[in-house]
N, C-alpha and C positions, 0 to 999 in steps of 0.2 A: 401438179398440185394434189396433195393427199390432205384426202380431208372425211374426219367423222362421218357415218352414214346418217346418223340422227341430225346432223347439221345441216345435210343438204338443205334440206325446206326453207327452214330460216335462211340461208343464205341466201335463197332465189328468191324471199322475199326483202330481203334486202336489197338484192341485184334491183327489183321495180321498184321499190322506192327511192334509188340512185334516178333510175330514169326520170321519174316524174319531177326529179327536183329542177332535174337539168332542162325539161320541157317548158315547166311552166315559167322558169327563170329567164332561161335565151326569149323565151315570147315575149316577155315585160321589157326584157333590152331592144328586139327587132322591130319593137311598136314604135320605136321613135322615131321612124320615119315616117309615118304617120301620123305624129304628132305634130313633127315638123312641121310638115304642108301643110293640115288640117284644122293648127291651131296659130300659123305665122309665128313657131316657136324657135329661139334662138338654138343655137346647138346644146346650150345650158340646158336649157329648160325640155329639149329633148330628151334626156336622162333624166327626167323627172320619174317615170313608172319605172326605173330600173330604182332609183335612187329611194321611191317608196316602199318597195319592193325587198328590197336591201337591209334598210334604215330601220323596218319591224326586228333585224337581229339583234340591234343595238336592246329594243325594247323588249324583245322576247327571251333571249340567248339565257341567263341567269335563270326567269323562271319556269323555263323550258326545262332545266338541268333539274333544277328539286319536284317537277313533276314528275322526271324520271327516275330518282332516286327515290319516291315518295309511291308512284303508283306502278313504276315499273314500264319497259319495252313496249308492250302490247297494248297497253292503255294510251303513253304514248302515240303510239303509230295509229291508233285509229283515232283518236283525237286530231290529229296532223290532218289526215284523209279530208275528215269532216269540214275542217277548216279550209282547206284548201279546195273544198267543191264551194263551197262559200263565196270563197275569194275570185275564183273564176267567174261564178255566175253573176257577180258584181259588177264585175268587165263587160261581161255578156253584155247585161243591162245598159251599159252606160254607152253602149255603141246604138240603143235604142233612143235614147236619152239626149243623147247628143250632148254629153257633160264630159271634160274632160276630169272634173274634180271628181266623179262618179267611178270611172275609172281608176284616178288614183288611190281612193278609196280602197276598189277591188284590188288591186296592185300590193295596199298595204294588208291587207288582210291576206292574201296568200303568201308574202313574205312571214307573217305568223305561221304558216303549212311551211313551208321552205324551213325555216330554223326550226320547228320539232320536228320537223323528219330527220334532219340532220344532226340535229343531235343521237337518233336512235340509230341510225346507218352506219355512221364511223366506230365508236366503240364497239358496237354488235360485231361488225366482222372485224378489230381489232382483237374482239377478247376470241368468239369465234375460231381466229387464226391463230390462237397462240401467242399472241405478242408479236415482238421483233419482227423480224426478215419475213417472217409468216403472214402475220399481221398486216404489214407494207402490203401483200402478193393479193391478199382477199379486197382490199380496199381499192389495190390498181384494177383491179378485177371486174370490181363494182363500178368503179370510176367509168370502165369501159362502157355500160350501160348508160349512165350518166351520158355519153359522150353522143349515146343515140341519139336520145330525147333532145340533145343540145344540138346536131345536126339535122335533126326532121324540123325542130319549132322554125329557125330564120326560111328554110329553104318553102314550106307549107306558106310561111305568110309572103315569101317574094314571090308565089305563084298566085294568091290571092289579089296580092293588090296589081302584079303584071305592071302594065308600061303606067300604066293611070297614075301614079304618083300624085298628080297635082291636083287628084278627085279624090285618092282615097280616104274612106272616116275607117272608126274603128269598130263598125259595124261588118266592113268588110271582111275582117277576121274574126269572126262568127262560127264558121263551121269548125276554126281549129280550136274554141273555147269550146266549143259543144265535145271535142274530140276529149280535151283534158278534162272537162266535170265526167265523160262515161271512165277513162282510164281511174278519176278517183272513186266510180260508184264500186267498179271493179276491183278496186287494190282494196275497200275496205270489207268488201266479202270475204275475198283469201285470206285475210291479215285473222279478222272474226275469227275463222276455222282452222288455222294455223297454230302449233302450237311454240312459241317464243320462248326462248331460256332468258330468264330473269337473274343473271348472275349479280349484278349490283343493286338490285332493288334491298330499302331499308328492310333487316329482321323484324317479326314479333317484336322484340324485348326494344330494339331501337327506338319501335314505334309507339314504345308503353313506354321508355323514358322521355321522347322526345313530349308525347302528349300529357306528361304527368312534370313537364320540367326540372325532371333531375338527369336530362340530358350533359353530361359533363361538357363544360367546352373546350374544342380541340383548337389547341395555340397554333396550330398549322391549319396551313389549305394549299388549293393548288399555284396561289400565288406568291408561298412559301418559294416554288423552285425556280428559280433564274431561268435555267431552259424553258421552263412551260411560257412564263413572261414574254420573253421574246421571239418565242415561238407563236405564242397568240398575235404578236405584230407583223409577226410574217406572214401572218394566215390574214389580215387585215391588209396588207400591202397586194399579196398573192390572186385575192378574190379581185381585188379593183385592177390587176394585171388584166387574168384570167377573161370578165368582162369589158372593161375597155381595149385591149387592141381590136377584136371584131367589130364593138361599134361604134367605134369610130370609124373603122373604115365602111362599115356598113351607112354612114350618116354621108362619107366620102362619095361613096361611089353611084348612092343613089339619087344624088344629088349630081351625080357625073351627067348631063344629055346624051353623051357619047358609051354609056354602059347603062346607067336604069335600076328601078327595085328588082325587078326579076334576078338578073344577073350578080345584081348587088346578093341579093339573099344567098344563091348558089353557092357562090366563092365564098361568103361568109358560112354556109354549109360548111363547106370542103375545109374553114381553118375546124371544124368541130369536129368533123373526119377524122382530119388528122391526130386533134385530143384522142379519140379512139382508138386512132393506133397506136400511138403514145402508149396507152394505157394496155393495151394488150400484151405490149411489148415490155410495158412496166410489167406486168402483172407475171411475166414469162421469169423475164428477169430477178423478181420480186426479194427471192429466196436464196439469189447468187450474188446478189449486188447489194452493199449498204445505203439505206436512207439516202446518208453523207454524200457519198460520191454520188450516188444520183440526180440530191437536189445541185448540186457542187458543178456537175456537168451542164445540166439544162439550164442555170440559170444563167451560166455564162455563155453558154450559144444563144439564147434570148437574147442577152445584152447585144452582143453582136447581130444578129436579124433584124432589130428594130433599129440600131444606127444604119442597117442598110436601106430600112421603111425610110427612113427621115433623108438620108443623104441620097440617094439614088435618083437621076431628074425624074419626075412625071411624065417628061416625053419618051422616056425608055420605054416601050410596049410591046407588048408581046398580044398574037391574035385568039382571043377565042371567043366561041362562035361567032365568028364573024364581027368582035369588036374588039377594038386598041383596048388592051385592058394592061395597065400602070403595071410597070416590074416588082415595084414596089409591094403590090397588093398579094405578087404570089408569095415573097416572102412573110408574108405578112399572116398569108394560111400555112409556111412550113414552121411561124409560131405557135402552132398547135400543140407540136410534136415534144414543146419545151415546157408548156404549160399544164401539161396532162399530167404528167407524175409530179408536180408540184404538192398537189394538195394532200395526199396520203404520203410522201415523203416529211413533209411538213407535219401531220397529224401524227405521224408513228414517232418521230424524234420528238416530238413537246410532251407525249403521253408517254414517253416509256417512262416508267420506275414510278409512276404515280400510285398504283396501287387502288386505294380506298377513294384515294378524294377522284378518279376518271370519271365519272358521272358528271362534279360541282366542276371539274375542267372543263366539260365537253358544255357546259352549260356558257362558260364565260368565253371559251371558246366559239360557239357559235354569236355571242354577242359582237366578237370583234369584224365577222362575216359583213358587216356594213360597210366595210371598203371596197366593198364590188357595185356601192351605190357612191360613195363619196367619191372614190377616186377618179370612176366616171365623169362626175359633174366637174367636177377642179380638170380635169382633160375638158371636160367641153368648154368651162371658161376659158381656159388654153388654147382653145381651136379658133374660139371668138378673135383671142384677138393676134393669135399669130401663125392660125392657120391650120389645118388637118393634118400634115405633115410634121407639123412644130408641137405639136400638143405630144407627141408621142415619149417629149423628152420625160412626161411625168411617168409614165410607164418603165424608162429604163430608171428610173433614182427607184423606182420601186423594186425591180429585180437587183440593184446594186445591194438592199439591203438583205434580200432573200440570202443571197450569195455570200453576205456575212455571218448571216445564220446558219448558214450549213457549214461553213469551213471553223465559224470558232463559237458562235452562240447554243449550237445545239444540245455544247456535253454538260451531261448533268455533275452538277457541283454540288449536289445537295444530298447526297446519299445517306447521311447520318440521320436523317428525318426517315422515322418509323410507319411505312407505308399498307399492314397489315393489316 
């Protein structure tokens, strides 16, 4: 990968802001076992701080987008930070509290930090990269970062709460909220002293018509192009993939007597692992392999891994450390590997050829991000009532339709609209 000397910086600030998103995110999903116990909460209602967590994109995503087009990258990302030390220390609190609503609260508030970071991370290293094939390679790149924070958060809190299960509160994960407000005190000194390329932020003259309303109106947007549309639903399908397969089996197995939170978190570790190498591996590949065939590939080995999640008996087991641990669950971590280049395969096919409107995209685009809370919960209602293994059928209708996006929804039909 060759890339700008003056870009490095921003990029590596990008790369942390990838992490933090995937940290604070996997945490708001790996609490739910703790919620479980602590609050005699259904598996539904276990997905509730993912699904708060989540649900802030639906309500932020849009005006997320015209803050960035309005104040720009850097303003952006430290706004996000701020927010997001906020939203943890809410959690913090409410593990003192002893209020789950307290919690959810904080849940919803760093979901506000989650979708403005995200909106500044994917465009930045798309425009960054060049576009295209380029574009994809910085994003897998990033993604791999991402995939830390997503493998430290479950494994940090199944060491915390250990075999206790049926005692733990959310006071127990203390020390890894205190971890994620110092990484935000951190990301927003660098971010401060850094300097950001502002390629899409509004001109002078935009901002002297917009505030004088002789802003002409454009009969387009990004909801003009058919591909972005259905790509935005892909990326709503994709996120609630991405988070439900681990927790649900994270709600599975630590709920197992015969396996435990500890173990449970591990393995749910190692399916984020695997996103990471996913991602490296995307990221290798990035600039030699199309979007297309990438999402085209992975969605269909998903498809396939998760009917062997659901059909494979439970008493099949394989030992480690020293427990009967389900066949089922290992596939279940070489889901990883399917879902890692998902989300920048996905992001680089809806935005190419957008041009102007990438900003007011990446905005509506992070709004659809809520399916990593919704699709969750409709799996947990699924699990309620036909079981952890049966819930998973909602996960594959959701890669069925990834799978139709990449082979025929992706190409743009819309070229004649003036994107300059």
């Amino acid at each position: 990968m060759s890339t700008n000397k003056s870009n490095i910086l921003p990029i590596a600030v990008m790369f942390s802001l990838f992490f933090m998103i995937a940290f604070v995110t996997n945490f708001a999903g790996s609490m739910g076992v703790i919620v479980k116990n602590q609050f005699n909460a259904s598996n539904a209602l276990s997905q509730l701080g993912t699904f708060a967590n989540f649900i802030a994109y639906a309500c932020m995503g849009i005006p997320a987008g015209v803050i960035l087009k309005r104040k720009g990258y850097k303003f952006t990302s430290l706004a996000a930070v701020t927010v997001g030390f906020i939203g943890v220390g809410i959690q913090w609190l409410s593990g003192y509290a002893e209020s789950f609503g307290v919690y959810l609260l904080g849940a919803f508030i760093a979901g506000f930090s989650m979708c403005m970071l995200n909106i500044v991370v994917n465009p930045m290293l798309n425009t960054l990269g060049g576009g295209g094939n380029k574009g994809n390679q910085l994003i897998q790149f990033g993604g791999s970062c991402n995939s830390i924070g997503g493998t430290l958060a479950p494994i940090l809190l199944g060491y915390l709460i250990g075999s206790n299960v049926e005692t733990a509160s959310v006071a127990d994960a203390a020390p890894a909220m205190m971890i994620a407000m110092g990484i935000f005190l951190l990301a927003f000194a660098v971010i401060f002293f850094t300097n950001i390329p502002e390629p899409h932020m509004e001109t002078a003259e935009e901002k002297a018509a917009r505030l004088s309303g002789n802003l002409a109106k454009d009969p387009h947007s990004p909801l003009s192009f058919r591909h972005f549309v259905l790509g935005a639903i892909a990326i709503f399908f994709y996120v609630g993939v991405e988070v439900g397969i681990p927790n649900m089996a994270n709600l599975y197995m630590s709920n197992n007597p015969a396996v435990g939170a500890a173990i449970a978190g591990t393995i749910v570790g190692f399916y984020w692992l695997m996103m990471l190498c996913g991602r490296l591996i995307g990221g290798t590949l990035g600039n030699k392999v199309s979007s297309k065939m990438m999402l085209t590939l992975v969605s269909s080995l998903g498809i396939l891994l998760l009917l062997g999640v659901m059909f494979i008996p439970e008493s099949v087991a394989i030992s480690f450390r020293g427990v009967e641990l389900p066949l089922s669950m290992v596939l279940m971590v070489l889901c990883g590997l399917c879902t890692s280049v998902m989300w920048g395969a996905i992001f680089n096919l809806a935005a190419e050829g957008l041009g102007k409107y990438t900003p007011a995209a990446s905005g509506i685009f992070m709004a659809l991000v809520c399916g990593g809370g919704i699709i969750p919960f409709i799996q947990g209602l699924v699990a309620d009532s036909i079981g952890y293994m049966g819930s998973y059928v909602v996960t594959i209708a959701a890669l069925a339709y990834i799978l139709y996006y990449a082979l025929w929804g992706s190409k743009n039909v819309n070229t004649d609209i003036k994107v300059d």
